[in-house]
C-alpha positions in Angstrom: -40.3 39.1 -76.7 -42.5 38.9 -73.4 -41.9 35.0 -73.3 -38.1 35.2 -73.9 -37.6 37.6 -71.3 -39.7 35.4 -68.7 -37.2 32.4 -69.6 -34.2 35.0 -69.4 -35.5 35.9 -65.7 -35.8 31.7 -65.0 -32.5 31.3 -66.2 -31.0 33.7 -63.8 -32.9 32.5 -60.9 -31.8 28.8 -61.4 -28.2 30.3 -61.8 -27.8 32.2 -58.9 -29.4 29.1 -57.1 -26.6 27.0 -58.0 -23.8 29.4 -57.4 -25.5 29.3 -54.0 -25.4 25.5 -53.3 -21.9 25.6 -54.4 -21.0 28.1 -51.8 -22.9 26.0 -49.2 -21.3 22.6 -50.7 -17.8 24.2 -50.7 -18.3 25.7 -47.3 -19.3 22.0 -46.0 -16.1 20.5 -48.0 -14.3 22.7 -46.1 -15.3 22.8 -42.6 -14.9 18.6 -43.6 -11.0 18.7 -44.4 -10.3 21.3 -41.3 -11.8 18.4 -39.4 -10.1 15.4 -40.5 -7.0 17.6 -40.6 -7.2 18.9 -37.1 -7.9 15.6 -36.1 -5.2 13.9 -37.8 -2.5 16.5 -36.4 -4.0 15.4 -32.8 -3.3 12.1 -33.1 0.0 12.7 -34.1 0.9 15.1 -31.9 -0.6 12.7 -28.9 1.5 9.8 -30.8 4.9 11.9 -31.1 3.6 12.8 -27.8 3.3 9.2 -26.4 6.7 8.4 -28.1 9.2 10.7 -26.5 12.2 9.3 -26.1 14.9 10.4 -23.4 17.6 8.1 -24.5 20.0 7.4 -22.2 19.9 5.9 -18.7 21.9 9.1 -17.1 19.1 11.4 -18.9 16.2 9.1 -17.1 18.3 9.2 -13.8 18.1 13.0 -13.9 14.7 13.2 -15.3 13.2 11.5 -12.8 15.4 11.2 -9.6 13.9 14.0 -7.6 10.1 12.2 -8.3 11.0 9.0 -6.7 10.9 9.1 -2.8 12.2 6.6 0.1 9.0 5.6 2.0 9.3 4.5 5.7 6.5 3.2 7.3 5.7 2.8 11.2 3.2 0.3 12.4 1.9 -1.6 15.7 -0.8 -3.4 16.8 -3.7 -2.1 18.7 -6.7 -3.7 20.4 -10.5 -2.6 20.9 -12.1 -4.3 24.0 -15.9 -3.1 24.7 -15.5 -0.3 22.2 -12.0 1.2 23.9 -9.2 1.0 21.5 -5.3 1.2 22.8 -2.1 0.2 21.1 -0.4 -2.5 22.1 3.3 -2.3 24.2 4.8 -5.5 25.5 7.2 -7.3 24.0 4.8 -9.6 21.8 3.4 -6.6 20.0 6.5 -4.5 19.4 6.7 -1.6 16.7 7.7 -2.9 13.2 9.3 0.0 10.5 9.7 -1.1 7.2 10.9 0.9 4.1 9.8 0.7 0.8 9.3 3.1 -2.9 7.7 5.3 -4.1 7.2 7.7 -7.1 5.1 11.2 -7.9 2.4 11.2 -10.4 0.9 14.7 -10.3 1.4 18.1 -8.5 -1.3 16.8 -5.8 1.0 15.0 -3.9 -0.3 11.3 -5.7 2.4 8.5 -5.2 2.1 5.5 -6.6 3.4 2.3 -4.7 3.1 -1.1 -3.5 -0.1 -2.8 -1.5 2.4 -4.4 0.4 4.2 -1.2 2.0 0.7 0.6 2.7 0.0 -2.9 4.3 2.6 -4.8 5.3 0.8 -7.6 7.7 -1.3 -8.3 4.9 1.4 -8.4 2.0 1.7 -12.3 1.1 0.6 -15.6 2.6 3.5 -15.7 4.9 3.2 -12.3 6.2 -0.8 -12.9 6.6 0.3 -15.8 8.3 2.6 -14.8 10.5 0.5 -11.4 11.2 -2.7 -14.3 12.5 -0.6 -16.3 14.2 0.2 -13.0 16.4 -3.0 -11.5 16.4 -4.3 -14.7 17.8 -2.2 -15.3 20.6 -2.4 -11.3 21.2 -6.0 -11.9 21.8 -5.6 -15.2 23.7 -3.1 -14.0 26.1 -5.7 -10.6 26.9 -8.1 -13.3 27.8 -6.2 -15.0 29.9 -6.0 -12.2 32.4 -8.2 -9.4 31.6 -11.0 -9.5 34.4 -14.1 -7.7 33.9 -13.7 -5.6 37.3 -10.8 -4.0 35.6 -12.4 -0.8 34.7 -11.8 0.3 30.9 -9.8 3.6 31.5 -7.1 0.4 32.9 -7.2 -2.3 30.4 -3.9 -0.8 28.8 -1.9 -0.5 32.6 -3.7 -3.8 33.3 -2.1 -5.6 30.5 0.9 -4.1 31.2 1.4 -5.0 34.2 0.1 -8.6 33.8 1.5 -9.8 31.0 3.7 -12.2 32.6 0.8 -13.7 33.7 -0.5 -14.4 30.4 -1.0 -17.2 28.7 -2.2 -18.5 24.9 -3.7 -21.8 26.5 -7.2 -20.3 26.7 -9.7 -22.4 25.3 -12.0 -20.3 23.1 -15.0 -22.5 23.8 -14.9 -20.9 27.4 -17.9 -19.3 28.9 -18.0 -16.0 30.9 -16.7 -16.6 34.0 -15.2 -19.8 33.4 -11.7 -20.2 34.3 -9.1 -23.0 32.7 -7.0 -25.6 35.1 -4.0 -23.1 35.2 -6.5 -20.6 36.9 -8.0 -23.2 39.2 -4.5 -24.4 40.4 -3.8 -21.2 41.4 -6.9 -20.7 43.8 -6.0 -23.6 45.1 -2.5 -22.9 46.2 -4.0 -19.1 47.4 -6.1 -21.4 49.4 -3.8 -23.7 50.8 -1.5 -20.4 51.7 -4.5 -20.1 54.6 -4.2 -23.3 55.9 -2.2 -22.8 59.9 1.0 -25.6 60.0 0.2 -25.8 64.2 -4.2 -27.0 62.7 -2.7 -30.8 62.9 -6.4 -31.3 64.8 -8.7 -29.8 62.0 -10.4 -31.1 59.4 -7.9 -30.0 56.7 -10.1 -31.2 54.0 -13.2 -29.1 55.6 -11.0 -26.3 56.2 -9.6 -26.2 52.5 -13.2 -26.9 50.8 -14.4 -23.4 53.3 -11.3 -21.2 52.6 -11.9 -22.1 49.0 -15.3 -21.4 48.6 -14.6 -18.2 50.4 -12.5 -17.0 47.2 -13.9 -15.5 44.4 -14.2 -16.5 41.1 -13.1 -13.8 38.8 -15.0 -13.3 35.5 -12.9 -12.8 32.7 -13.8 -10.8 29.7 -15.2 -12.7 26.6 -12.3 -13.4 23.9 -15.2 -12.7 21.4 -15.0 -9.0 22.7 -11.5 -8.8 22.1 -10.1 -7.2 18.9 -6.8 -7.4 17.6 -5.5 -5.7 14.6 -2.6 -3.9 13.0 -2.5 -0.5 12.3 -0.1 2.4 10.9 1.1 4.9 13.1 2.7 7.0 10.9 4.0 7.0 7.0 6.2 9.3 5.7 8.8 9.7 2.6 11.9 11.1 1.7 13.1 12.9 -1.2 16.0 12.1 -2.9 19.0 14.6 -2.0 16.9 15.8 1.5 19.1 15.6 4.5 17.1 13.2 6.3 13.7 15.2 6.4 10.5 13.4 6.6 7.2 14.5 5.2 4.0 13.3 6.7 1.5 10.9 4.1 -1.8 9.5 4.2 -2.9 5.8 2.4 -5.3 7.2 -0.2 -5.7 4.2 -1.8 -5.0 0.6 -2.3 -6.0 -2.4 -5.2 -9.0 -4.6 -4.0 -7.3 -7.3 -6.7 -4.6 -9.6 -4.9 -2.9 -9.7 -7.8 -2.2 -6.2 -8.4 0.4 -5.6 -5.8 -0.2 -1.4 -6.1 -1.5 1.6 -3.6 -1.9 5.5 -3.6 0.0 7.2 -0.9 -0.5 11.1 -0.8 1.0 14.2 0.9 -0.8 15.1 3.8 -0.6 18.4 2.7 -1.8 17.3 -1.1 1.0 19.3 -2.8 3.9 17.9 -5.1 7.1 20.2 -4.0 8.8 22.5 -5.7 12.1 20.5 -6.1 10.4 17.7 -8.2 10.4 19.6 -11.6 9.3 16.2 -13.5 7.0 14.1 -12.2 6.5 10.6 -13.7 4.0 11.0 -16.7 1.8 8.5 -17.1 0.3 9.7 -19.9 3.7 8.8 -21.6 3.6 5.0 -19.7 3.5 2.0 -21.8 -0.2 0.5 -22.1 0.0 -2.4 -23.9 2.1 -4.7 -21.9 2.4 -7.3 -25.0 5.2 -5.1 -26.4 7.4 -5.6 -23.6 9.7 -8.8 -25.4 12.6 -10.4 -23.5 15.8 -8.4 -24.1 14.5 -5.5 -24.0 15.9 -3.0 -21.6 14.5 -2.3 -18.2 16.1 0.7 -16.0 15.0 0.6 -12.5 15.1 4.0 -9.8 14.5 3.6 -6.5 15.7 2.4 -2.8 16.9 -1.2 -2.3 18.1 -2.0 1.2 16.2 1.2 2.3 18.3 3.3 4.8 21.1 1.2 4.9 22.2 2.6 1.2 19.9 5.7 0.8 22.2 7.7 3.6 24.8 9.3 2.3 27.6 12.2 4.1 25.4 14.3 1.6 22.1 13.3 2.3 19.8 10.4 1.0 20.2 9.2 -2.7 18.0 7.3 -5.1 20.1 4.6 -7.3 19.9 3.3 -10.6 19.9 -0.3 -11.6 19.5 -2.1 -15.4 19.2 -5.1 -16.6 16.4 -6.7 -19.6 12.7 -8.2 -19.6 13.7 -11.6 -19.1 10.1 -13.2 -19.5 6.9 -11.7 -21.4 3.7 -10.2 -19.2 1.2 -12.6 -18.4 -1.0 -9.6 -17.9 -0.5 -8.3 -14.6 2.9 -8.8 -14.0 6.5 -9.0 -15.9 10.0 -9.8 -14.7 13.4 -8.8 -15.4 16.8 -9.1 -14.5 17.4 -6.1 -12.3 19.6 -6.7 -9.0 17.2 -5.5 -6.3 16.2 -6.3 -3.0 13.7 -4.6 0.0 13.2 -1.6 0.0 12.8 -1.1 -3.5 9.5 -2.2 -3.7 7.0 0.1 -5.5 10.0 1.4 -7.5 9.4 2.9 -11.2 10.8 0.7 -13.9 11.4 2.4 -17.3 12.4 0.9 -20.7 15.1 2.6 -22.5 13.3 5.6 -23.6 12.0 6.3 -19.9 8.5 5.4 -20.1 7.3 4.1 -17.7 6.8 0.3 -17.6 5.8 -1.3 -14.6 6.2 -1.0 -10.9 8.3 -3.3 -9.0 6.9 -5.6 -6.4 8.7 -8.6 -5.5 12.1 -11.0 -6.2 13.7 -14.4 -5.3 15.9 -13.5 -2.5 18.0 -16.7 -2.9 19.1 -15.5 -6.5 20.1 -11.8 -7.5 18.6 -10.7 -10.9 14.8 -12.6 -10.7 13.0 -9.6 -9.8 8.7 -9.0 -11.0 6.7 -5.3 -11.4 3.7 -4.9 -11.3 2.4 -3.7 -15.1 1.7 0.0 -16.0 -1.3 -0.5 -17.4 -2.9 -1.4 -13.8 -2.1 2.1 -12.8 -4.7 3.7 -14.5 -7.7 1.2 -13.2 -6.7 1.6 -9.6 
């Protein structure tokens, strides 16, 4: 009887055991499936998410107009000569204003837009061409008449008032001090200015050689100690439906890669307003730029021609243009047939659901409807 009761308290031990792994086993199965089912709902709530379609172009239009803003953009060019830096004012240097697009991406203020309207003198070969070509004669014509006795607090009267004067025919390979023939002609003809008409009986050629070694040689300052540059004066954008107000920006950002024409321009302040109730989400942006086939749709909203449309009797309106992929992506950038022009650079372009695609960035002027953005997926790395 002692034995059987022994095995009867063995029996119970090992069963109460089990009943406990059980527990533990089904508490494990459990905690597995609440997992892989929250988990699973995540991903497709981010997919439905990702997927959300507005549907019309009207719908995008309305969605989005208030978050893309008309960027204008005010620049010169300044020098620094012996660490003094003034702008620039004669007639060779004048202000440039260019417009361009843009569009909100958070409630910080973030716009995303093109390299080329943060910097427009260094936008393509022709413009970094054309921008040299002016820097370089800028800095050649200071050369030419800026003397080192002109004290710094000056140089920007100086240059002013001597500009006339100037000329782009200094040779670099000059030396302090060093004059070229157009500066040696005219010390001779100040020298000959002394020279009496009734002196028939003097040595003229004595007489010159004195009165010209009596004049002094100027020293010029060094052309290596001239800098030339472009530089903003001021950005600003407007929002769609303002009556002409302007809000002050700062260039947060721009892409090292030439070929991803893209920038960050920010609200000085570093607040989205009010009035833009959506901004664009690019969270909801296509990623995955080999999904974008030829005939698809492609909505564009943004600012061609700038000003000249934008102002209304009622204020200044953003615009809505369509038209289809027309080629595939090559990676970084796809084009479509969307009649734009300047001005709408750094505009969103959607597809027909309203996400967000790419960002345009150039044309072919010569032919309406061969237009290129930048694509979305190059937002996110700058």
């Amino acid at each position: 009887m002692k034995i059987r009761k022994i095995a009867s308290n063995e029996d119970l031990a090992t069963a109460t055991n089990k009943k406990k792994r059980n527990r533990y086993l089904l508490a494990l199965l459990t905690i597995i499936i609440l997992s892989a089912t929250s988990f699973l709902g995540y991903k497709h709530f981010k997919t439905e998410t990702k997927t959300i379609c507005i549907e019309s172009d009207t719908k995008i239009y309305d969605t989005y107009k208030n978050a893309v803003v008309l960027i204008k953009h005010r620049y010169g060019y300044f020098a620094k000569i012996n660490g003094k830096e003034f702008q620039l004012t004669t007639e060779d240097a004048k202000e440039e204003t260019i417009y361009g697009t843009g569009f909100f991406v958070d409630t910080n203020g973030n716009m995303i837009t093109n390299r080329h309207v943060l910097q427009p003198w260094n936008s393509s070969d022709d413009e970094n061409d054309k921008a040299n070509t002016i820097i370089r004669n800028l800095r050649m014509k200071i050369a030419s008449i800026l003397t080192k006795d002109v004290p710094e607090n000056e140089y920007e009267s100086f240059i002013d008032r001597n500009w006339t004067k100037a000329s782009i025919s200094y040779n670099e390979g000059e030396e302090d001090g060093d004059y070229d023939e157009s500066r040696e002609e005219t010390s001779e003809r100040a020298g000959e200015e002394f020279v009496s008409s009734n002196e028939t009986a003097a040595d003229t050629s004595q007489v010159s050689t004195d009165i010209a070694a009596s004049i002094p040689v100027k020293e010029y300052v060094s052309i290596d100690d001239i800098e030339v540059y472009a530089k903003t004066l001021d950005i600003e954008v407007a929002l769609h439906d303002s009556d002409n107000v302007w809000l002050n920006c700062e260039i947060k950002k721009v892409s090292e890669d030439s070929n991803i024409d893209l920038g960050i321009l920010q609200l000085a302040d570093h607040k989205t307003p009010s009035s833009v109730t959506n901004v664009i989400d690019l969270g909801n942006a296509v990623d995955n730029d080999s999904s974008l086939a030829p005939g698809q749709k492609a909505i564009m909203v943004g600012y061609p021609m700038g000003m000249d449309l934008a102002q209304t009797n009622s204020g200044i309106k953003v615009q809505l243009y369509n038209g289809q992929i027309s080629k595939e992506s090559d990676g970084n950038k796809i084009q479509y047939s969307i009649t734009s022009t300047h001005g709408a650079s750094g505009a969103p372009v959607f597809n027909e659901c309203g996400q967000l695609i790419a960002v345009n960035f150039s044309g072919v002027d010569q032919v309406q409807g061969i237009n290129f953005g930048i694509v979305a997926k190059h937002i996110h790395s700058l």
